[in-house]
LOROLUM-623391 format. One line per 3 residues: number of its first residue (from 1); their letters; for each residue x, y, z of N, C-alpha, C, O. Coordinates in nm, 2 decimals. Atoms other than C-alpha are relative to their C-alpha. Layout:
NUM) a) X/Y/Z/X/Y/Z/X/Y/Z/X/Y/Z; ...
This chain:
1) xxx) -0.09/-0.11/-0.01/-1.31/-1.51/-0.45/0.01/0.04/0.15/-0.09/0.06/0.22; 0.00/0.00/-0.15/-1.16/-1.46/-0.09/0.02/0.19/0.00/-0.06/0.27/0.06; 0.06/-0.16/0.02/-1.12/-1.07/-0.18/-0.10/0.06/-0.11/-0.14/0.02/-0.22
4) xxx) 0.08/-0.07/0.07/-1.34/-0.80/-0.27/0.06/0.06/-0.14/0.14/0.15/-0.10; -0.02/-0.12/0.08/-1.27/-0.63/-0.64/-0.08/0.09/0.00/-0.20/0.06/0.01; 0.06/-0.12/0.07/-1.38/-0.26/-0.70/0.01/-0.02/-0.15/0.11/-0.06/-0.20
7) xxx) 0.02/-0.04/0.15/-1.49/-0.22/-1.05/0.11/0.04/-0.05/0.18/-0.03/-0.12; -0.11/-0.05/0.04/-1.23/0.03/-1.10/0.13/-0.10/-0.03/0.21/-0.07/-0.12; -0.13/0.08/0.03/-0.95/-0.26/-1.08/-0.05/-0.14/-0.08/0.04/-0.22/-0.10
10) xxx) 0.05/0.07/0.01/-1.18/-0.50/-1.21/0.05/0.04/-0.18/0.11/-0.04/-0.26; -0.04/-0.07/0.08/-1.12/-0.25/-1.50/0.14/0.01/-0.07/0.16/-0.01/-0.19; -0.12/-0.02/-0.02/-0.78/-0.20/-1.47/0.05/-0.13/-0.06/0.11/-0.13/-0.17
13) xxx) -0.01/0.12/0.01/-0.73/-0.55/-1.48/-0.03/-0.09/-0.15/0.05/-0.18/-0.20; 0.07/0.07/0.13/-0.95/-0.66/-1.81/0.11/0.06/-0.12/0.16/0.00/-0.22; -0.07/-0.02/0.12/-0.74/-0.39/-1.99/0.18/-0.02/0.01/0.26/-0.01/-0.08
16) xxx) -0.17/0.04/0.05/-0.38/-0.49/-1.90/-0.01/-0.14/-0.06/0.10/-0.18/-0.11; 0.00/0.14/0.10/-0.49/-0.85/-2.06/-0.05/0.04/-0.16/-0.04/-0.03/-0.26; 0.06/-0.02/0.15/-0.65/-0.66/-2.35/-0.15/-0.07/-0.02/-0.18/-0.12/-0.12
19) xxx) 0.16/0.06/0.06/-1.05/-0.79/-2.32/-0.01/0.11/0.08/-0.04/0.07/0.19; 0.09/-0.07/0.00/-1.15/-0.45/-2.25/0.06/0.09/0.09/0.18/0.12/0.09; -0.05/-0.11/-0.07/-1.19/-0.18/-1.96/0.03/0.08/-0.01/0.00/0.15/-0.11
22) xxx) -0.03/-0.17/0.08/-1.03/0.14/-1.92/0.18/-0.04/0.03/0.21/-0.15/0.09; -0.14/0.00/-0.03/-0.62/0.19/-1.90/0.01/0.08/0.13/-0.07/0.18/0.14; -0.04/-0.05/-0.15/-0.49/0.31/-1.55/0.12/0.10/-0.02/0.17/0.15/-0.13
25) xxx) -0.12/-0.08/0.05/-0.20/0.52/-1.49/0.05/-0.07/0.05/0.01/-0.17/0.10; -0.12/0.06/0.01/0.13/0.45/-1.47/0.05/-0.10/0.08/0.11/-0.21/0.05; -0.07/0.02/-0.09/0.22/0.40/-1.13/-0.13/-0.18/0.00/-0.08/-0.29/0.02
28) xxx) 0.10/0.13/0.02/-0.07/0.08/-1.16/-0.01/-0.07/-0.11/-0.08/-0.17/-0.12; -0.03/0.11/0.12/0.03/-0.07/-1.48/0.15/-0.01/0.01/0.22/-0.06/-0.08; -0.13/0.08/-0.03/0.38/-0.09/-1.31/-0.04/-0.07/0.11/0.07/-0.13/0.13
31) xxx) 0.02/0.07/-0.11/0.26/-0.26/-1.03/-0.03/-0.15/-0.06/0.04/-0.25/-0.04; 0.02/0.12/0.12/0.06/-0.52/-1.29/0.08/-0.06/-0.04/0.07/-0.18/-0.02; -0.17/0.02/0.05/0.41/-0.55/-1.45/0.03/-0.08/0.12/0.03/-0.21/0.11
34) xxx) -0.09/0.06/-0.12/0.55/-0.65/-1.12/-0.09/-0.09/0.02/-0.02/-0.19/0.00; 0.09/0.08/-0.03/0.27/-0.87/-1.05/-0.01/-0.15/-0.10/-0.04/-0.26/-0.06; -0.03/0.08/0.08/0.31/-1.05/-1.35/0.15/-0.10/0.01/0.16/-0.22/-0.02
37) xxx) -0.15/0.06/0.04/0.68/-1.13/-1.35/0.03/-0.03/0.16/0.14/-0.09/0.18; -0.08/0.07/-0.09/0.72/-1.21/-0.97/0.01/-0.16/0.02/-0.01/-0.24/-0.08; -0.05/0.15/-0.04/0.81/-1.56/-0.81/-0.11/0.04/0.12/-0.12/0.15/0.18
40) xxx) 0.04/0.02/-0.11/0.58/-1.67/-0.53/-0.01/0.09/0.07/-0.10/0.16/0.10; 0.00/-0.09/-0.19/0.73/-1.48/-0.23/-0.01/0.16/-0.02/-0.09/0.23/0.04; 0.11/-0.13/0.03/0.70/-1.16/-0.39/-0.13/0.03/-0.03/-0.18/0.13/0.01
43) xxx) 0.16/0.00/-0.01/0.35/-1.22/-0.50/-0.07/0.01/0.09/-0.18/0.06/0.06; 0.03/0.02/-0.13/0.26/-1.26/-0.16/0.03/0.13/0.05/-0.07/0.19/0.12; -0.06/-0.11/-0.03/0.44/-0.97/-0.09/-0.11/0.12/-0.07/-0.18/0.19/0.00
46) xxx) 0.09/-0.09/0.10/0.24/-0.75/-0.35/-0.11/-0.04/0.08/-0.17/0.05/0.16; 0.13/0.05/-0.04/-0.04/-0.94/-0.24/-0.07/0.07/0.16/-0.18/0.12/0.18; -0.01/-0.08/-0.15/0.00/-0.79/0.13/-0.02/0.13/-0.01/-0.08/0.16/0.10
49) xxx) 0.02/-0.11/0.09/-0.03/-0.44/-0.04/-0.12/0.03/-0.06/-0.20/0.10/-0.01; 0.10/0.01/0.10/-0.26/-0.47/-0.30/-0.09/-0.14/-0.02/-0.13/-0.20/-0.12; 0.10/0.11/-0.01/-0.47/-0.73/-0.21/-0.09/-0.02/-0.11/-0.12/-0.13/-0.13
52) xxx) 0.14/0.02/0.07/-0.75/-0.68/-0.45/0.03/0.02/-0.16/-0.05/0.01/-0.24; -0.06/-0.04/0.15/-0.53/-0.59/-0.77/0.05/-0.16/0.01/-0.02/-0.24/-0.04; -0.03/0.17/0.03/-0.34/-0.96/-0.72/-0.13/-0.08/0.03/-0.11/-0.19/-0.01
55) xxx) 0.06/0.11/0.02/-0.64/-1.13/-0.66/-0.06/-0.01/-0.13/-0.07/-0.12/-0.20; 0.07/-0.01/0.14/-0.80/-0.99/-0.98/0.09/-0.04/-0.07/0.05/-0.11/-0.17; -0.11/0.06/0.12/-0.49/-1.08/-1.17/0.02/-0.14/0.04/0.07/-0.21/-0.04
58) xxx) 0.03/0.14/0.03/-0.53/-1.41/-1.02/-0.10/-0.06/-0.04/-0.09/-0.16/-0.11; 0.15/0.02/0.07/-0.87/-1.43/-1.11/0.02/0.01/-0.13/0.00/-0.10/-0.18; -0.06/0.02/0.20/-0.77/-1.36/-1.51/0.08/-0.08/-0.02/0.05/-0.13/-0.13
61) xxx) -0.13/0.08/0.04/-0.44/-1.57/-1.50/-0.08/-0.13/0.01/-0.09/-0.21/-0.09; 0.04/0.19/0.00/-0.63/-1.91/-1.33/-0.07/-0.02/-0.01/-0.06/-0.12/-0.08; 0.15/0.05/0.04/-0.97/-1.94/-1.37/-0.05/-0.01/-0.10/-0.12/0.09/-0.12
64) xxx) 0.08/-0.04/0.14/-1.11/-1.99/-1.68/-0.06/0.06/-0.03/-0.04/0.13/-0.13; 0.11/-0.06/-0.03/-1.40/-1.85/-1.60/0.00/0.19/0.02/-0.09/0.28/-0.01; -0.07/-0.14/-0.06/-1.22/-1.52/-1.46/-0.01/0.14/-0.07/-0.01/0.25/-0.01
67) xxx) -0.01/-0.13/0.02/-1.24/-1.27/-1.70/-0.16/0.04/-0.01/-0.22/0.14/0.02; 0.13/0.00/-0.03/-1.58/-1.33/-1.73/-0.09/0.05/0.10/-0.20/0.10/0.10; -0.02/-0.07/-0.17/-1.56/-1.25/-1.37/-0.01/0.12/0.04/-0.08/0.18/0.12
70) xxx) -0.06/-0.15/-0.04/-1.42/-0.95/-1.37/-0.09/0.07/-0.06/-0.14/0.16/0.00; 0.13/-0.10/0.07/-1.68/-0.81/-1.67/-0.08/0.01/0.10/-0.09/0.11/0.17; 0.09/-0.03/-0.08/-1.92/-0.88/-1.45/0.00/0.12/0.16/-0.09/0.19/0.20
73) xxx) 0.03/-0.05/-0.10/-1.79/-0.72/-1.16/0.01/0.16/-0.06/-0.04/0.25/0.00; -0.05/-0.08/0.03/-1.65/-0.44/-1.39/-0.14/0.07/-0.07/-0.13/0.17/-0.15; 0.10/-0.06/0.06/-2.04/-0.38/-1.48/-0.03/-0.04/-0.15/-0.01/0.04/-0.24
76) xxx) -0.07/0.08/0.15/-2.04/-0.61/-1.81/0.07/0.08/-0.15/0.03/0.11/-0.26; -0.09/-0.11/0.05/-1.73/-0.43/-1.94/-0.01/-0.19/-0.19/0.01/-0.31/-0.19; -0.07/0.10/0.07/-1.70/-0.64/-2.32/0.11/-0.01/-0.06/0.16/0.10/-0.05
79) x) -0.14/-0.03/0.06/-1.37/-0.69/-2.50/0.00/0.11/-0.12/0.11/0.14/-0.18
């Protein structure tokens, strides 16, 4: 992982896939949204921003291993 997650988004993160966490507000489960449905150069873009929310949501999307990841860092949050 080349960024750091906080818990908090580690959080954030587990429950916009649904294995767990807590729900965020709004203005951060639109961003997720956006993060989901961009193309590359916006990802990048987001990514420039919120560095540590797109990594964690890269970390869930590619890794197998990833959400597993994220419990951990999210304090072993389970589904």
């Amino acid at each position: 992982m080349h960024q750091s997650i906080p818990s908090e988004t580690a959080h954030h993160v587990l429950w916009h896939y649904g294995q767990g966490g807590y729900e965020p507000g709004n203005f951060t489960k639109n961003i997720m949204r956006s993060i989901d449905s961009a193309d590359m150069v916006n990802t990048e873009l987001l990514r420039s921003i919120y560095p540590a929310l797109v990594a964690a949501m890269d970390l869930a999307g590619k890794d197998p291993a990833g959400v597993a990841k994220l419990r951990k860092i999210a304090g072993g949050v389970k589904a």
